[in-house]
N, C-alpha and C positions, 0 to 999 in steps of 0.2 A: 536486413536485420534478422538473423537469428532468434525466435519466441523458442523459449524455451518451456514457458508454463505461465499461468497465471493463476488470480485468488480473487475473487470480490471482495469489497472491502466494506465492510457493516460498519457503523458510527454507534457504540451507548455511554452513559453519562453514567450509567450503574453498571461496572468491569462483571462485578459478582453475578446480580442474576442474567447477564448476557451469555456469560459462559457457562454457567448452568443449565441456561435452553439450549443453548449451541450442543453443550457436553448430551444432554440429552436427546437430540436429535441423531448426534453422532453415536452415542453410543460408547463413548469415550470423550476421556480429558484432553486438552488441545495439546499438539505435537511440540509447540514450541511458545514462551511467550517470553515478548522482553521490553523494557522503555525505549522509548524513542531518543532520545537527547538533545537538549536543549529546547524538548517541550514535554508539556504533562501530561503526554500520552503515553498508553501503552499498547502493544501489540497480544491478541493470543492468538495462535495458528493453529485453526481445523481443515481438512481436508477440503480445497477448496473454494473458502471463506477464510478473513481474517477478520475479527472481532478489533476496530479500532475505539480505546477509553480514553475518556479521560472527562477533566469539566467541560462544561458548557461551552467556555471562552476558548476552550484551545479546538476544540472538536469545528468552533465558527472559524476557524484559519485554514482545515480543509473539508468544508464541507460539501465541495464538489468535485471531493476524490472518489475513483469508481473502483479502482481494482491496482494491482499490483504485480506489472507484466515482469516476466525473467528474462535477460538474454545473456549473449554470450558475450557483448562487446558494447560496452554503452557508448564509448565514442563512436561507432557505427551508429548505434540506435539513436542519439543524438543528431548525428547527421541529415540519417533518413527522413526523423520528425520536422528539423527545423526544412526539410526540400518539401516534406510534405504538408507546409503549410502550420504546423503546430506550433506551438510560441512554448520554449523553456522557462522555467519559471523557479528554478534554486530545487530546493533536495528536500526530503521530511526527513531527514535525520542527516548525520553525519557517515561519511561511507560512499559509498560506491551506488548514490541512489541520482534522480533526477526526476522533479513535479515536471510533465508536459502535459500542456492544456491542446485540447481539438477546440476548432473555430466556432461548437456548440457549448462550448464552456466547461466540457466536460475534464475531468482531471486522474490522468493516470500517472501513477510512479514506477518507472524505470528500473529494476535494480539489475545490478551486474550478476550472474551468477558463471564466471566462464569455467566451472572445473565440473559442470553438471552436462 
């Protein structure tokens, strides 16, 4: 599998003052932000980190997401995971994404990125 980059993924219930501390750690506004679809999250992207919002009740559906690995081929990345023991687990949004959980519980999202 191809890593192309990763992000840690922070969880707040308040979008506002997260990206505020985030903005001001950074030093700047986040690179990129957008909803999730078909939940009440939203994403903002700083350098690094992605600030993941939204209520309480949606933030409990992944709350042992860690981070948000890049590759170049998710069917490869797929592959790799499920030989290495990982258990697939459906997408956080719609796209080109995939939840895989490690045998510690732990939860990363997959996304495609292959023109990078």
């Amino acid at each position: 599998m191809k890593i192309l980059g990763s992000v840690a993924i922070v969880q707040s219930t308040d979008r506002e003052g997260a990206v505020r501390r985030f903005a001001a750690i950074y030093g700047a506004q986040p690179l990129h932000e957008f909803p999730i679809e078909g939940r009440e999250l939203n994403v903002s992207v700083f350098p690094g980190v992605s600030v993941l919002s939204g209520p309480a009740s949606a933030l409990a559906e992944v709350a042992n997401l860690r981070a948000s690995v890049f590759v170049g081929s998710l069917a490869q990345a797929e592959a790799e995971l499920r030989e290495g023991g990982w258990m697939i687990d459906g997408a956080l949004g719609s796209g080109a994404s995939l939840l895989a959980i490690d045998p510690d519980g732990n939860v990363l999202e997959f996304v495609e990125n292959p023109d990078t």
